[in-house]
C-alpha positions as CSV (number, residue, x, y, z in Angstrom):
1,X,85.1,147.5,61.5
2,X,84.9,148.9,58.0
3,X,81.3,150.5,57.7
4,X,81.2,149.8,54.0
5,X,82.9,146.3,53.8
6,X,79.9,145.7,56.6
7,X,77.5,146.8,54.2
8,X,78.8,145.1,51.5
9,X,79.0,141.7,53.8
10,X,75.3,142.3,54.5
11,X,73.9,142.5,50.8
12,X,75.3,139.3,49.9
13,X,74.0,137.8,53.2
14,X,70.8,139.5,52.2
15,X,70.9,138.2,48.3
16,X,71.9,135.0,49.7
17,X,68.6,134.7,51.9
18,X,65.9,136.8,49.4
19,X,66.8,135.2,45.8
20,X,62.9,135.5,45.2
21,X,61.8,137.7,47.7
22,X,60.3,137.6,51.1
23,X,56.8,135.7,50.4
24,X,55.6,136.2,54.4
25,X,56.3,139.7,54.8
26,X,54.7,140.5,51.0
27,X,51.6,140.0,53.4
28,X,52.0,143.4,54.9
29,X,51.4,146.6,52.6
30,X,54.4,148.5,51.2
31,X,54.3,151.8,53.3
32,X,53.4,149.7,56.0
33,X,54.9,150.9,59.5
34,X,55.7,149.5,62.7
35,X,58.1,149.4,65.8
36,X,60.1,146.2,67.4
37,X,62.5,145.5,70.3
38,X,65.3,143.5,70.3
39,X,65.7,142.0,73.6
40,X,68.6,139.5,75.2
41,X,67.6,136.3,75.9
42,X,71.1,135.8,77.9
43,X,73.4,137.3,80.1
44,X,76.5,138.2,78.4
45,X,79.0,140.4,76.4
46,X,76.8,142.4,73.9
47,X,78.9,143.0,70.3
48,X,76.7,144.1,67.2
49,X,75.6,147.4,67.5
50,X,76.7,148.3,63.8
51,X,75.4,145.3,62.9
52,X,71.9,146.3,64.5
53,X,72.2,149.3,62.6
54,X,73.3,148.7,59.2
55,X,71.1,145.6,58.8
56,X,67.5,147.1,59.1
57,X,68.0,150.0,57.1
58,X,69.7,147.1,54.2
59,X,66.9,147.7,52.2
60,X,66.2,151.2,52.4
61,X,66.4,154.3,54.7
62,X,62.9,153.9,56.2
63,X,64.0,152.6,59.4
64,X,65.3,154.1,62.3
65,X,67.6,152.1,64.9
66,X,67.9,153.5,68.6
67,X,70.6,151.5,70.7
68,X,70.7,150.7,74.3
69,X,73.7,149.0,74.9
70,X,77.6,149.5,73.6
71,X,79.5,147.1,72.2
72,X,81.4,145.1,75.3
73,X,79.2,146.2,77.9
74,X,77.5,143.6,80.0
75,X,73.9,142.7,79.2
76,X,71.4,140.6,80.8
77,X,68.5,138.5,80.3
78,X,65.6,140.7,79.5
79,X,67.7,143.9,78.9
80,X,66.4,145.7,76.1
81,X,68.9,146.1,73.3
82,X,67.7,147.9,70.9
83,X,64.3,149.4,68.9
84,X,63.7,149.4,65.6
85,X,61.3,151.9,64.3
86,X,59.9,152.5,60.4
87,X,58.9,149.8,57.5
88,X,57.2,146.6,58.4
89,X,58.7,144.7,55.0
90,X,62.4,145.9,55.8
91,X,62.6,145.2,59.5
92,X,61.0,141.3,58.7
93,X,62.8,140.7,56.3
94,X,66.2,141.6,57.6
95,X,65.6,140.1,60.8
96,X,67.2,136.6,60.8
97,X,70.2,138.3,59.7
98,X,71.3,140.2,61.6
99,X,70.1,138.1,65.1
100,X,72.1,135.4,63.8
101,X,75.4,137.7,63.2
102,X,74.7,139.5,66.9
103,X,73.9,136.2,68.7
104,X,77.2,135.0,67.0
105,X,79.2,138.0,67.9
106,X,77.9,138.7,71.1
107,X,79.0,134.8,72.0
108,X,82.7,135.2,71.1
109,X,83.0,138.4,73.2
110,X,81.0,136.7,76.0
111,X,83.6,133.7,75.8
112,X,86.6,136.2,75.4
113,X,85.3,138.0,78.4
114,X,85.2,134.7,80.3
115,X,89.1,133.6,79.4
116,X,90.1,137.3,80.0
117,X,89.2,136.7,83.4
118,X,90.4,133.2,84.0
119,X,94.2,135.3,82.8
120,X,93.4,138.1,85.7
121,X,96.7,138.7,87.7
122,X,99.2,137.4,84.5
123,X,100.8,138.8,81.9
124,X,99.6,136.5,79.4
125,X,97.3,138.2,76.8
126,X,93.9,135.9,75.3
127,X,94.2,136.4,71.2
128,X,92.3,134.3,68.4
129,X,93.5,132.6,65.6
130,X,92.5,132.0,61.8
131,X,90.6,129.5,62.7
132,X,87.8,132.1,61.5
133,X,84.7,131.5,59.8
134,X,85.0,131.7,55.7
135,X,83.2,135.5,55.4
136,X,82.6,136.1,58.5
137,X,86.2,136.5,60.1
138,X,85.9,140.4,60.3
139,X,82.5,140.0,61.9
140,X,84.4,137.3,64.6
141,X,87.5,139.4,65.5
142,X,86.2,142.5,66.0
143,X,83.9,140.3,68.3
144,X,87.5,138.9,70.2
145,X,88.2,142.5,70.9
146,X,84.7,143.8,72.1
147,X,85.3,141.0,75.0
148,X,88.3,142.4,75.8
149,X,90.8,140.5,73.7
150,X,93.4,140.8,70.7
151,X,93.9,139.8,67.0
152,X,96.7,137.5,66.0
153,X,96.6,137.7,62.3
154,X,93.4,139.2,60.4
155,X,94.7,137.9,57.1
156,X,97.9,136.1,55.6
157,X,99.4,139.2,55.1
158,X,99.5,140.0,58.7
159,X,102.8,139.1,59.3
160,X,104.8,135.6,58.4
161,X,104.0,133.2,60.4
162,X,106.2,129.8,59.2
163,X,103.9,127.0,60.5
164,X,105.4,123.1,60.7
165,X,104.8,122.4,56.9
166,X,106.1,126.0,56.0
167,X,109.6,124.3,57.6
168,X,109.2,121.1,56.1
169,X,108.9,122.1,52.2
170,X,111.8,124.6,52.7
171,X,113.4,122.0,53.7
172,X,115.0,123.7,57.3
173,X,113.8,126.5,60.0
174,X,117.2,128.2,58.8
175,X,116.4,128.4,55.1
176,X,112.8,129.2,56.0
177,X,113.3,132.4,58.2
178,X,116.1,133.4,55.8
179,X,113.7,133.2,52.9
180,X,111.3,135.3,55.4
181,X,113.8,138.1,55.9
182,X,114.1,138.4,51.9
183,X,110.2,138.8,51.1
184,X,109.2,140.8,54.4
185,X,108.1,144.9,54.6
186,X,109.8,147.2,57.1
187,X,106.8,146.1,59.3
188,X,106.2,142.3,59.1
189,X,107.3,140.8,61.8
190,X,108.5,136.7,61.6
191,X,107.0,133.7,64.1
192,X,107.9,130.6,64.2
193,X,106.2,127.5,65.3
194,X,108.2,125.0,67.4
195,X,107.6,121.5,68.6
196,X,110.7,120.8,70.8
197,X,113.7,121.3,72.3
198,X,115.7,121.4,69.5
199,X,113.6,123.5,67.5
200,X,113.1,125.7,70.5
201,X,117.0,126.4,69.5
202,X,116.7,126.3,65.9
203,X,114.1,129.2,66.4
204,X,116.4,131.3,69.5
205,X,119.6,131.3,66.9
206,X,117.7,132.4,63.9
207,X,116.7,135.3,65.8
208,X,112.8,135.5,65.0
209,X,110.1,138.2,66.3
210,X,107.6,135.1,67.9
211,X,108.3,131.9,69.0
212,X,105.0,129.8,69.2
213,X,105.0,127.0,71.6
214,X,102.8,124.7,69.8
215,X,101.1,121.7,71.5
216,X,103.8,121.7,74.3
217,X,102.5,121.2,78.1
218,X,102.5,124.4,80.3
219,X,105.1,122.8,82.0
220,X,107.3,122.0,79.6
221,X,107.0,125.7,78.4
222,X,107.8,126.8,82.0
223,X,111.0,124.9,81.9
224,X,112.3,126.1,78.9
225,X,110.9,129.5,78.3
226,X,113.9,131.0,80.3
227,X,116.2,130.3,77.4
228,X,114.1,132.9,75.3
229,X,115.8,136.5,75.3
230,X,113.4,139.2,76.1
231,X,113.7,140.4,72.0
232,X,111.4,137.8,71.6
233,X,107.6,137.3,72.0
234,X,106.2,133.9,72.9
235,X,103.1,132.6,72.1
236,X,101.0,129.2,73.4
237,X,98.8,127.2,71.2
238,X,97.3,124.2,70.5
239,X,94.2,122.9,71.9
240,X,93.8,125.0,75.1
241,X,90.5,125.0,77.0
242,X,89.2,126.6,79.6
243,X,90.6,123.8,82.3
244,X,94.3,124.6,81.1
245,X,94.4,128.2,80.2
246,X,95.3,129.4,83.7
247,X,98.2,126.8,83.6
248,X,99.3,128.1,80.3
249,X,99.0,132.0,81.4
250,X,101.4,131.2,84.3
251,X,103.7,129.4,82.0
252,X,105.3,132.5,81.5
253,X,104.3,133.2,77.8
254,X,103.3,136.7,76.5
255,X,100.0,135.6,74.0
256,X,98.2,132.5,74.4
257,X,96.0,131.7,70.8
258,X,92.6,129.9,71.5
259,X,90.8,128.5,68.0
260,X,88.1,127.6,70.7
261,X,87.3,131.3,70.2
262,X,85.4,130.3,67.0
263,X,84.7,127.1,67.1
264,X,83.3,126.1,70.6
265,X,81.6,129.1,71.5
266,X,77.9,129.3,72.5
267,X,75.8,131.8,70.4
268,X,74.1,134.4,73.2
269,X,70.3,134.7,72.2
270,X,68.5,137.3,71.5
271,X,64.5,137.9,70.1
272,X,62.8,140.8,68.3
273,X,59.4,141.7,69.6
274,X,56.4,143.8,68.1
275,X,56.1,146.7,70.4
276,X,52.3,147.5,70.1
């Protein structure tokens, strides 16, 4: 992750929470000092240690961050995480914030880490989506790769990716991808969703990067992924849970894309504790 696009993500989180001030922690004295722990409440991927770091010392340099665990490692409840040393004010007042972007975080890697394993033994890779939340989707796919998965696109100019209504206002796939080919960089590479059969072929002749299999059953995509030359990548989607994914990562396809990623996941909990 970029250190100062973190930063710069954490003073609006912070502005956004502190329009007035903190009123509870104005209780303590300004030069006040203390130490706190953070501890998991979970077992599970950890993934925030920047985070950690970055967000007690938001309001000024007077705290010090010591860190137990790595980013991807395997915590447990109890584990100690982290412990926060230096002043009261800026370690209260910071604290929601960043718990609530580690217990986040930490639950998307623990969940990747989970469908990682259900893949063992295939050579299907577990990637996101977009399904991202708005401002926090570089916080969310570095997460993905901390449990031991990959990005599809980070942004919309990650590639071209021609989705069903992309098709449908250009009027054909054709027209589409050769409207693609004018507009792309040495380095973008073209996908194209596909429903059926026929667009299954629409997609082989044009000679696209990525075919995505979208909403199609894993067996359907077992029947008809032999058509697909090895000069192209496939890709499953579309409302894949946990039941399915083995079924899907047998299907044959190289990248199976679960939104589930960011919307289904369980936040892993964590609490800080006054070390007296």
């Amino acid at each position: 992750m970029n250190v100062l696009k973190i930063r710069e993500k954490l003073r609006s989180f912070y502005i956004e929470d502190n329009h007035y001030g903190d009123l509870a922690s104005g209780i303590f004295d300004s030069d006040a000092r203390g130490t706190a722990t953070l501890i998991a409440k979970s077992d599970g991927i950890f993934c925030g240690g920047l985070i950690i770091e970055e967000g007690f010392r938001l309001t000024g340099d007077k705290v010090t961050v010591e860190l137990f665990a790595a980013d991807g490692t395997e915590i447990r409840n109890g584990d100690e995480i982290a412990r926060i040393r230096g002043n009261v004010r800026s370690i209260l007042t910071s604290e929601r914030i960043v718990l609530n972007l580690v217990q986040r975080m930490s639950g998307i890697a623990t969940m990747t880490k989970r469908l990682n394993d259900i893949t063992a033994g295939t050579e299907a890779t577990v990637i996101d989506t977009r399904k991202t939340t708005p401002g926090l989707g570089m916080f969310e796919k570095y997460a993905v790769t901390a449990g031991g998965g990959k990005n599809h696109r980070r942004t919309l100019n990650d590639g071209i990716m021609l989705k069903d209504n992309h098709i449908s206002f250009m009027g054909s796939m054709t027209r589409a991808v050769e409207r693609a080919r004018e507009i792309r960089g040495p380095m973008d590479r073209i996908e194209v969703e596909i429903e059926d059969a026929r667009m299954l072929e629409a997609a082989i002749t044009n000679k696209v990067d990525i075919i995505m299999f979208d909403n199609c059953s894993p067996e359907w995509i077992k029947t008809h992924i032999g058509k697909v030359p090895d000069t192209i990548s496939t890709e499953a989607s579309g409302g894949i849970t946990e039941d399915t994914l083995r079924a899907y990562a047998e299907s044959g396809v190289d990248y199976i894309s679960i939104g589930a990623l960011f919307h289904q996941q369980q936040a892993l909990d964590f609490s800080l504790k006054v070390v007296y």
